[in-house]
C-alpha positions in Angstrom: 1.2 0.3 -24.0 2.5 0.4 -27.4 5.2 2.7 -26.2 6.2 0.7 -23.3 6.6 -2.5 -25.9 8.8 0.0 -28.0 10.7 0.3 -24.7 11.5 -2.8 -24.2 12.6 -3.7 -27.5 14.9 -1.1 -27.4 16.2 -2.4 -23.8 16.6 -6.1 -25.8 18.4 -4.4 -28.6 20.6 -2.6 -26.4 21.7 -5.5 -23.8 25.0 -5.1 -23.1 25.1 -1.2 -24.2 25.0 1.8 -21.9 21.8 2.4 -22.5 19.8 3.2 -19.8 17.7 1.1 -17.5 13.8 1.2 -17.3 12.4 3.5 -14.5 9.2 1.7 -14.1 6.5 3.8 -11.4 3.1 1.8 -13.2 3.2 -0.2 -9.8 5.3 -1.6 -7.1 4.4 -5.1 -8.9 7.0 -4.7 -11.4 10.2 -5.4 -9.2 12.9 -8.2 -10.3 14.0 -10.8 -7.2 17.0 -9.1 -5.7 19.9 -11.5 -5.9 19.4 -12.4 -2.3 15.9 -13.8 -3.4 16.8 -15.8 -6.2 19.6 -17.6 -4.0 16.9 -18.5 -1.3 15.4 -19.8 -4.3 17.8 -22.0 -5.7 18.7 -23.1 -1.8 14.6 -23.8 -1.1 13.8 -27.2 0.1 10.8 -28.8 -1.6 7.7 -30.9 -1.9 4.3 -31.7 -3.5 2.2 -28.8 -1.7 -1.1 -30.4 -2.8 -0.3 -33.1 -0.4 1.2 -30.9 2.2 4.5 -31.8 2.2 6.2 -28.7 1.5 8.3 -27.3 4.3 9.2 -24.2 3.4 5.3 -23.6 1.6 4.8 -24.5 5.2 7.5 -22.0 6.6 5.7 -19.2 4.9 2.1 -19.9 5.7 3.7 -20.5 9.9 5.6 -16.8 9.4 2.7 -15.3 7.9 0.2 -16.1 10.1 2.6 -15.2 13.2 3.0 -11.7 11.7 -0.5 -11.0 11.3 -1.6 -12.6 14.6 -3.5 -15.9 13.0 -3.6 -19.1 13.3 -3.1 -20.4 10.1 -2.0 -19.0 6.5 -2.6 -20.5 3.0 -0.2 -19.8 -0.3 -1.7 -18.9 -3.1 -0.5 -17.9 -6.6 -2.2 -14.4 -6.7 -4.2 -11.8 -4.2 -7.0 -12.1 -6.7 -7.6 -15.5 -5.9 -6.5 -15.4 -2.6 -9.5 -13.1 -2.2 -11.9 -14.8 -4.1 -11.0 -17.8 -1.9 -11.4 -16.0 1.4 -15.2 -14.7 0.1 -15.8 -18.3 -0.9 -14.6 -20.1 2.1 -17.0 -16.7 4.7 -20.2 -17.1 2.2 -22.6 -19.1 0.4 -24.6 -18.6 -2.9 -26.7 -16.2 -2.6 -25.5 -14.2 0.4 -23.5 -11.1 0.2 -20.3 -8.9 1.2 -20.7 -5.4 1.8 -17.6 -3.2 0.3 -16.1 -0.1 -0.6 -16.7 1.1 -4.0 -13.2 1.5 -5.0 -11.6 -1.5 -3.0 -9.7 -4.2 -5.1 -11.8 -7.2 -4.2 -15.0 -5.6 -6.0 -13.3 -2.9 -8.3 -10.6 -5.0 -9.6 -11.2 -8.5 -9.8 -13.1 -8.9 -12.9 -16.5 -9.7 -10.2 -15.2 -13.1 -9.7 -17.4 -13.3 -6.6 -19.9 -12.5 -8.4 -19.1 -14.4 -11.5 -17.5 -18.0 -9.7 -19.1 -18.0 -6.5 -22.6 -16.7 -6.9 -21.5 -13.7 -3.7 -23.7 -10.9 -4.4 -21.6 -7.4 -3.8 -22.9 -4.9 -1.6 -20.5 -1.6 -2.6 -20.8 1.6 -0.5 -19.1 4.9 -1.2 -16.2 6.1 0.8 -14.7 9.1 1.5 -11.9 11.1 -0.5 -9.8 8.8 1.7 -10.7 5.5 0.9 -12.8 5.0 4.3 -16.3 3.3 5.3 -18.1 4.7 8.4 -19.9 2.9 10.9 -23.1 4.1 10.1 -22.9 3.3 6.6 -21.8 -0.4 6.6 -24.3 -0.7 9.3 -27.2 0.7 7.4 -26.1 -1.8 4.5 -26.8 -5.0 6.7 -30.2 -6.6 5.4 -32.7 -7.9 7.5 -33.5 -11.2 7.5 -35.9 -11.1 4.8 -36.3 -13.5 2.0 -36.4 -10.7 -0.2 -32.9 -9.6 0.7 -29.4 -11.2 0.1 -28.3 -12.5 3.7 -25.6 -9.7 4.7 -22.6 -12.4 5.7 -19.2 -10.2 5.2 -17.8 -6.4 5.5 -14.4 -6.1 3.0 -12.1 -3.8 4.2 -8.9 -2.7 2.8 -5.9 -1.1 4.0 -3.7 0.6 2.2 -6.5 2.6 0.2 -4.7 3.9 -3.3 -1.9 3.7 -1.4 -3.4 5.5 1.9 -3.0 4.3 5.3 -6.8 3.8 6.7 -7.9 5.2 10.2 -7.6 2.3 12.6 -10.1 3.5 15.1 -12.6 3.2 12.2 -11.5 -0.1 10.9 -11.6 -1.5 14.8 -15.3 0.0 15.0 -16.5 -1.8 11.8 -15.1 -4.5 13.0 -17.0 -4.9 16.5 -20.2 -3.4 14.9 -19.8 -6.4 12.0 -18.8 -9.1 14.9 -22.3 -8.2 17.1 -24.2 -8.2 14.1 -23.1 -12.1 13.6 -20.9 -10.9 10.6 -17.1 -11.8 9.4 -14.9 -9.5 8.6 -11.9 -9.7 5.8 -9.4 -7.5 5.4 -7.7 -6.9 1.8 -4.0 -6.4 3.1 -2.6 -6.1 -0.2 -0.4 -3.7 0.6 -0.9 -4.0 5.2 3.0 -3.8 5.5 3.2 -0.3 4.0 0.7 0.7 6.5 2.4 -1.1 9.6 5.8 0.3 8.4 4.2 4.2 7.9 2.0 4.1 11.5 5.2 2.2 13.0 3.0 -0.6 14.5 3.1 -4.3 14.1 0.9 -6.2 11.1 -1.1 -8.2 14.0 -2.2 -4.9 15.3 -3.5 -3.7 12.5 -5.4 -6.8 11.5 -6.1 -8.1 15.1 -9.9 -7.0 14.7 -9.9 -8.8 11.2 -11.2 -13.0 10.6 -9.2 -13.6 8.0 -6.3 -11.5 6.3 -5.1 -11.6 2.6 -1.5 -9.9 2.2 0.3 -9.7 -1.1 3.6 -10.8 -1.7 4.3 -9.4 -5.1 4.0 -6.2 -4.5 6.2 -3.6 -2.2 7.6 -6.8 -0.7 8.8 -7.9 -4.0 8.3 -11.2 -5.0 7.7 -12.1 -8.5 4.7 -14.1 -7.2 2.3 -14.8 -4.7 -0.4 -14.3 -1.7 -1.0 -15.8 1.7 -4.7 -15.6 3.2 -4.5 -15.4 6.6 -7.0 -16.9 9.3 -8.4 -19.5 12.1 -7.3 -22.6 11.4 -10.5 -25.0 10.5 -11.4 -21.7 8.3 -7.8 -22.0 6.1 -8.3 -25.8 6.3 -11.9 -25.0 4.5 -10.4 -22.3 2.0 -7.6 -25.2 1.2 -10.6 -26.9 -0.7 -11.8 -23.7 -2.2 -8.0 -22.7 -3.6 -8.3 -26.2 -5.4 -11.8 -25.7 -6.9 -9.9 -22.5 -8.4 -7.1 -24.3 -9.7 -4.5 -22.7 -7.5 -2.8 -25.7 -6.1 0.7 -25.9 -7.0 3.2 -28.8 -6.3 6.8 -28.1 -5.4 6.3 -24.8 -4.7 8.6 -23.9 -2.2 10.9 -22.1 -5.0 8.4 -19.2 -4.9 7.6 -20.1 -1.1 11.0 -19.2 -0.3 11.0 -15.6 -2.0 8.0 -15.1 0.6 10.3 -16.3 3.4 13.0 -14.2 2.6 10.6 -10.9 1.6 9.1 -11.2 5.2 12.8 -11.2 6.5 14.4 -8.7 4.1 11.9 -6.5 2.8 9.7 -5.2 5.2 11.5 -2.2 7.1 13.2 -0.9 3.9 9.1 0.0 2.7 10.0 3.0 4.9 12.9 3.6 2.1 9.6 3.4 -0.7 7.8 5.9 1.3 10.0 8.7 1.7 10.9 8.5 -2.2 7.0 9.3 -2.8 7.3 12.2 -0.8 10.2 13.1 -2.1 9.1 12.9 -6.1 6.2 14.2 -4.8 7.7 17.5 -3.5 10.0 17.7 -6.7 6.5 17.6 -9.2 4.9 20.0 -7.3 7.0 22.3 -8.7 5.7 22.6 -11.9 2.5 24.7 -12.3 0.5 22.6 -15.0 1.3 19.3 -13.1 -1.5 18.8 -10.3 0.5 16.4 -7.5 -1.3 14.7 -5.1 0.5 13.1 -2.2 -0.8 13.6 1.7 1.1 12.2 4.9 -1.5 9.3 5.2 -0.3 8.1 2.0 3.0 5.9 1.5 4.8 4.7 -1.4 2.2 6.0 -4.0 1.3 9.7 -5.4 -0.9 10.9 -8.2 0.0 13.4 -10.5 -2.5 15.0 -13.5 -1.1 16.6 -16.2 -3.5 19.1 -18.1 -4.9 17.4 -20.8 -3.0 18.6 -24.3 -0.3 17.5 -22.0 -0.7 13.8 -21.1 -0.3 11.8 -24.2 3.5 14.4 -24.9 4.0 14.0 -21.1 4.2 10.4 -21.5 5.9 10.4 -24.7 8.9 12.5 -23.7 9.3 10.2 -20.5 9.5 6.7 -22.4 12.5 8.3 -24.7 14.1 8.8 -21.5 13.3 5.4 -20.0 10.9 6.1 -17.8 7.2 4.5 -17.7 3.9 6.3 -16.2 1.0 4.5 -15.9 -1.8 5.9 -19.1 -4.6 6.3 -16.5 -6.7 9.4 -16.6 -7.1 12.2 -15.7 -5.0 11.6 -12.4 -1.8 9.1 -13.6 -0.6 7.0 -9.9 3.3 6.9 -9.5 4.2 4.0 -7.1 7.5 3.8 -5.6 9.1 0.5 -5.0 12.5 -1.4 -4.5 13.9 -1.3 -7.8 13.4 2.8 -7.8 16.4 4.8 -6.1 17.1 8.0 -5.0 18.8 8.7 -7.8 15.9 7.5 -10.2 13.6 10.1 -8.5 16.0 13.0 -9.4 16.0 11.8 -12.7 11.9 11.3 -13.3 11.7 15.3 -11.6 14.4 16.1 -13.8 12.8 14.7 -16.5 9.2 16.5 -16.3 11.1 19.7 -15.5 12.8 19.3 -19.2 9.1 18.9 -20.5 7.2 21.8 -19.2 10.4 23.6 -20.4 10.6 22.9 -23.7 6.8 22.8 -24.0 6.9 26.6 -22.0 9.6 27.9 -24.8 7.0 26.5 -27.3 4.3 28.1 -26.2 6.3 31.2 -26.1 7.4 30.7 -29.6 4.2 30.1 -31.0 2.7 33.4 -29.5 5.5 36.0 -30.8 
C-alpha cells in the first residue's frame, strides 16, 4: 500500500511529464470512465430516484433486467449492498443462506447478513474450481426443526476467482433448491465475463436463478454501481430494504447513464480482457520461480506466486516501473481490464523477466 501511495504521488508530481502511466492489475475495479462514458454522463436526463422519477435510473434497471431475463432491476450504489439487499428482501431473522466458502457475499462482505439482517450463513466447501455439488447443498438443507435455522436461500456465484462455473451444475442446484421450496440468488458480479467466454447470452446463464445481482463497476467499467435483478413484487420489496441501508440516491441518473452506456459499449470487448489474461499468462510462465496459474475456464483473471524471498523485491521492482500487483499471499491475482492494453501486457512480462534476471546474475554473483 505504502508503495502504491508513493506511486501516485510520483504520478501527481509528474502531471504533464513523460513519465509513465500506472499499470494497475489489483482488479478490474480500478478503470477510469472512457470518454464516451463521461459524455453519456454530462448528456443524462435526471430525477429524484427515491421518488421514482428518474428515467434513465429507470432505463438501466428496464435494460438490465431484459439482459438477464427478469422482470424488474433495482440500482444500487455497490454489489455489497446490492447483495445484502437481495438476502434481506429472500429471508427473515433467523433463517439462513447456504454458500460457498469462498463466494463474495459470505467471504467478502464484512458478514453484513450476519451482522444487519440477523441471516445466519450456511458456507460449504467447493472444489478447486469454485463449484457446489448437488449433494452437498442438498445435505445442508435443515429440517424443519426448531433446533435448526430454517434453510431459505442457496448463493451461487459465477464467475468464481475469475472462473467460469459449470452450468449444468448451477441448473441442478437450482431445480434441487426450487423442489425443496428454496430461492436461489446468484452473485453475478462478474456474469458478463462468463456469458462473453461460454458465448451465450446473460439470461441463459441466470434463467434458473430468482434474483440476479451484476456489478457494474467492474470489467464493465463504471466508476460505480450495481443492479439486483428479479420478479417484480420481489424488487418492489428490496426497494424498501435498499432504503433501510441508506442506498437511495436522488438524481442519479449521472451514474445511471454510465450503466446504460457500459451495457451498450462494454460488454463484447470483455472478450479483448480475456485473451490478455492468457496472454500475460503464457508470457509468466516463462520464468521458473514464478508459479502461474491461468486455466481455459478462467477469463480475465490469473494468479501468479512468486517464491517467497521473492515477493516483497517482486513487487518493489514492478512499482518503480509503474506497475501495481496486488500484496496478497502466497498466490498474488492479476485481473485484466479495459484500461490494460496489449502493449501494457508486454511491458508487465517484460518487466518480471528483468527481475528474475537481475536477481539470477545475483545469485550467481553471490556464489563465485
Amino acid at each position: 500500500m505504502a508503495m502504491y501511495e508513493g506511486m501516485k504521488a510520483d504520478q501527481a508530481a509528474g502531471a504533464g511529464s513523460n513519465r509513465r502511466r500506472m499499470i494497475d492489475l489489483r482488479s478490474d475495479t480500478v478503470t477510469r470512465p472512457s470518454a464516451g462514458m463521461r459524455q453519456a454522463m454530462a448528456d443524462a436526463e435526471v430525477g429524484d430516484d427515491v421518488y421514482g422519477e428518474d428515467p434513465t435510473v429507470d432505463a438501466l434497471q428496464a435494460k438490465a433486467a431484459e439482459l438477464l431475463g427478469k422482470e424488474a432491476g433495482l440500482f444500487l450504489p455497490t454489489g455489497t449492498q446490492s447483495n445484502l439487499v437481495g438476502l434481506m428482501t429472500h429471508c427473515q431473522r433467523g433463517e439462513e443462506y447456504i454458500v460457498g466458502d469462498c463466494y463474495h457475499i459470505f467471504h467478502d462482505e464484512a458478514a453484513g447478513a450476519a451482522v444487519l439482517a440477523s441471516i445466519s450463513p450456511c458456507p460449504l466447501i467447493t472444489d478447486d474450481k469454485g463449484g457446489l455439488s448437488v449433494d452437498a447443498v442438498q445435505m445442508a438443507i435443515k429440517a424443519d426443526d426448531p433446533h435448526y435455522a430454517i434453510s431459505r436461500l442457496v448463493c451461487l456465484e459465477n464467475t468464481v476467482s475469475g472462473r467460469v462455473q459449470d452450468q449444468d451444475t448451477i441448473d441442478a442446484i437450482a431445480e434441487m433448491a426450487h423442489n425443496r421450496g428454496m430461492s436461489v440468488h446468484l452473485d453475478g458480479a462478474r456474469l458478463m465475463n462468463a456469458a462473453v467466454a461460454s458465448n451465450c447470452s446473460p439470461a441463459h446463464l441466470a434463467r434458473n436463478a430468482d434474483t440476479v445481482s451484476l456489478c457494474l463497476s467492474k470489467g464493465l467499467g463504471t466508476p460505480v454501481g450495481s443492479v439486483l435483478c428479479g420478479p417484480r413484487d420481489f424488487i418492489n420489496r428490496a426497494f424498501r430494504a435498499r432504503k433501510m441501508l441508506g442506498g437511495a440516491m436522488r438524481q442519479v441518473g449521472v451514474l445511471a447513464a454510465c450503466g446504460l452506456y457500459a451495457l451498450e459499449h462494454n460488454i463484447e470487448r470483455l472478450a479483448d480482457d480475456h485473451r490478455r489474461a492468457t496472454r500475460m499468462a503464457e508470457g509468466l510462465s516463462r520464468f521458473p520461480s514464478l508459479g502461474v496459474t491461468h486455466d481455459p475456464d478462467h477469463t480475465n483473471m490469473l494468479f501468479v506466486e512468486p517464491r517467497d524471498e521473492d515477493h516483497a523485491p517482486l513487487l518493489e521492482h514492478l512499482a518503480g516501473e509503474g506497475i501495481v500487483f496486488a500484496a496478497q499471499k502466497p498466490a498474488i491475482r492479476l485481473v485484466t481490464h479495459l484500461d490494460i492494453s496489449d502493449e501494457d501486457v508486454e511491458t508487465v512480462i517484460t518487466a518480471v523477466g528483468d527481475y528474475y534476471a537481475k536477481a539470477g546474475k545475483s545469485l550467481a554473483a553471490a556464489g563465485s
